[in-house]
N, C-alpha and C positions, 0 to 999 in steps of 0.2 A: 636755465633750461631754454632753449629755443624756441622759437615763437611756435604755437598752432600752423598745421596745414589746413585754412578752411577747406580747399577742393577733396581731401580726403575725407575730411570730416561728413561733409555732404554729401558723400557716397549713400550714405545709410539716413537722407536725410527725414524721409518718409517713418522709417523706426524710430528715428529719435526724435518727434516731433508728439507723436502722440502722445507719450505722458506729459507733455507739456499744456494739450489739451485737454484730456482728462484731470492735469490740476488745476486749471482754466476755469471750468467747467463745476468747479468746487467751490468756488467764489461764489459769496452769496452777499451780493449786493445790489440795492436801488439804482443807487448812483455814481459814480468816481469820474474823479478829475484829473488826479494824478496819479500813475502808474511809474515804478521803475523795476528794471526787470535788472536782476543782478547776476553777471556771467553770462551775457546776453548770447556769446557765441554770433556763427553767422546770423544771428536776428530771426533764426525759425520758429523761436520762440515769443519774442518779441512781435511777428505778425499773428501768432493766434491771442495775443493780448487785446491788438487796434480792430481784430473782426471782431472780439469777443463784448469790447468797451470801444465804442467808433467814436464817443463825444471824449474823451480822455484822453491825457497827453503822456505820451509814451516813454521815458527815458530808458534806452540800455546801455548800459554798463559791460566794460570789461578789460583785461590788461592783456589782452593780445589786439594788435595793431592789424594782422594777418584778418584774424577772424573782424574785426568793426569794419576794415574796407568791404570784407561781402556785405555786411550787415546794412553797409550805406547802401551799395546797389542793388538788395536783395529786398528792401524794407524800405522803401521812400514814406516820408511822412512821418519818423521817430525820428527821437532825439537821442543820437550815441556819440557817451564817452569816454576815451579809454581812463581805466581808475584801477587801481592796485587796492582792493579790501581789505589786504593784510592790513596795507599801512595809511590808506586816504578815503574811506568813508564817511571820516567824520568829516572832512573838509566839502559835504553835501548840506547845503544849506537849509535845500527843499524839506517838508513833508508831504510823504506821498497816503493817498488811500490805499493801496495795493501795494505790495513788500512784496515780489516774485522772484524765485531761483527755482531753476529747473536744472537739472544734474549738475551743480558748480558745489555746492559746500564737501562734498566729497574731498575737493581738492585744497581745503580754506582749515587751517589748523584752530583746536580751543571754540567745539561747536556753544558749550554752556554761552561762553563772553560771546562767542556770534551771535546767538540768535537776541540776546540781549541789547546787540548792534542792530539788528534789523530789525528790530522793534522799534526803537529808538527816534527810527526816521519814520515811522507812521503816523499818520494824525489819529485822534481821540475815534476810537470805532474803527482804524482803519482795520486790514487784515494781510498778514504773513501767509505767503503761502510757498512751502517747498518741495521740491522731490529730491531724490538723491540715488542711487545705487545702491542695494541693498548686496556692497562687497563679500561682504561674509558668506553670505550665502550661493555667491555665482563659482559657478564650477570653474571658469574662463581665470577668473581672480587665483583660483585655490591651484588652476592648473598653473599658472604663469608665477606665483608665489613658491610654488615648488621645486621647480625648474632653478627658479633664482635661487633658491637658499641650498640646493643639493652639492656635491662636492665639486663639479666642475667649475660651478657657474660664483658659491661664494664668495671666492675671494673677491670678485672683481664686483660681486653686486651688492653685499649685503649693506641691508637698512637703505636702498634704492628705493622704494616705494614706501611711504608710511602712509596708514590708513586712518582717517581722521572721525572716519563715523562714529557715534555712539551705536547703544542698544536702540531698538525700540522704545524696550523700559526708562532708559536713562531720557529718552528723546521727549516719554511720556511725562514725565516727574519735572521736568525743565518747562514745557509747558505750561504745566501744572501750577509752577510758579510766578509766570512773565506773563500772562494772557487772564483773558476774562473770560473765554468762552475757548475748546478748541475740538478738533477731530485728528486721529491718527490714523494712517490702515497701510496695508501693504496689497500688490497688484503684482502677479508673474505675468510679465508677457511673454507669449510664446512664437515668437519671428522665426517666418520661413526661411530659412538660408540657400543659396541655389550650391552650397560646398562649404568644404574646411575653409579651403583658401578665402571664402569671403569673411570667416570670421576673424581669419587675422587680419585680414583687412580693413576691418570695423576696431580689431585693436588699436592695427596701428596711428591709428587718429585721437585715441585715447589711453589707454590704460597701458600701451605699451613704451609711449613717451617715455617716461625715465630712464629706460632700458635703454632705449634708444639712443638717449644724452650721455649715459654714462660709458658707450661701448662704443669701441672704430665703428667704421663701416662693415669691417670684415667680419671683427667680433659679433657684432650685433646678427648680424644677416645668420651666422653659424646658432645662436641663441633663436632668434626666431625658427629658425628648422628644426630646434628640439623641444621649443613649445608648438609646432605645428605639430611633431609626431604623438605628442600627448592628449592632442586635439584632437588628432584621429584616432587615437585609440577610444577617446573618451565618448568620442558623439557619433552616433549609430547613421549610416543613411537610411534614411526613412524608406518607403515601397517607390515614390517615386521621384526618388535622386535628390532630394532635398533634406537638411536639418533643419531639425526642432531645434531653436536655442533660445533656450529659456534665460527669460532677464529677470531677476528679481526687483523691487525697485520700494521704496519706500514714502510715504507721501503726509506731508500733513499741513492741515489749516489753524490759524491762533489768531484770535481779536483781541486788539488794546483795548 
């Protein structure tokens, strides 16, 4: 797959920063020393970490090359390195108090053996904290899942996106078993939109990637106009010119 577009990513950088503060914000700790933020992305997350803990040292992580150069000039003062989680986590030596992912395990396959990884690198007391996408539930996912698997569009897409989340429940039980203490919840945000077109525009930084990789230019572009028409069918303009788009999202904390 081709690397991240940070500049588009950023577009919507303001939306996608706040559940990273609201998981932030859920930490409940005296003190930390070590933080690493996992899928750090352009580092948006990564700076509400250093306001949130200013005596702690900051690692972000990630395996796009695109997004660590903003993160370097966007974040002065952390410490970022590009790392592939699939396959080089363990080659992290550190333990850190704080285990942070803010919307990245979505994309990280086998969450049971993940989160058992990100435990892994805590110290004694430290605490796991992550969000995610609550895919199931987004209409955006169900529209664009649709589209792909319909007669036109299968043969060229299918098993193009694979979606890696568990349930709640399962997310709950997993838990249940690797931590000593924890909290689960879910949070709809509901983001002004100024139009359709900004929400494909917010996909295409994200969820529309595979699609993207796996279609020409021409193919894709023709794909993307027949998940924009489902987009408009599906999302009402509001009284004054703007959508409601609703983000489901899922959030939880666990202590070693």
């Amino acid at each position: 797959m081709s690397d991240w577009d940070a500049a588009l990513y950023k577009r919507f950088e303001r939306e996608r920063t706040l559940p990273a503060i609201n998981l932030a914000d859920a930490i409940v700790r005296e003190s930390c020393e070590k933080i690493i933020d996992i899928g750090c992305g352009t580092g948006n997350s990564t700076a509400v970490l250093m306001k949130k803990f200013p005596q702690a040292e900051v690692t972000g992580i990630d395996n796009s090359e695109n997004m660590l150069c903003e993160a370097r000039k966007s974040c002065t003062g952390a410490k970022f390195l590009r790392l592939d989680v699939n396959e080089e986590l363990e080659t992290l030596t550190e333990r850190f108090d704080v285990v942070f992912s803010n919307a990245c395990i979505q994309w990280l396959p086998n969450h049971r053996r993940l989160l058992v990884r990100f435990m892994n690198l805590l110290t004694d007391g430290g605490v796991l904290a992550v969000q995610t996408p609550l895919q199931a539930k987004h209409p955006m996912h169900k529209i664009i899942t649709a589209v792909a698997n319909g007669t036109k569009w299968r043969h060229y897409l299918s098993n193009i996106r694979v979606f890696y989340n568990l349930t709640a429940e399962e997310y709950y039980d997993v838990l249940g078993e690797i931590s000593s203490d924890f909290s689960i919840w879910e949070t709809v945000y509901m983001h002004r939109m100024p139009s359709h077109e900004s929400i494909i525009e917010w996909y295409r930084g994200t969820g529309l990637r595979p699609y993207l990789n796996a279609l020409d230019e021409e193919m894709y572009a023709e794909f993307e106009r027949d998940v924009f028409r489902e987009t408009v069918s599906y999302y009402t303009v509001r009284k004054n010119g703007e959508i409601l788009f609703e983000f489901p999202r899922l959030f939880f904390t666990a202590v070693k």
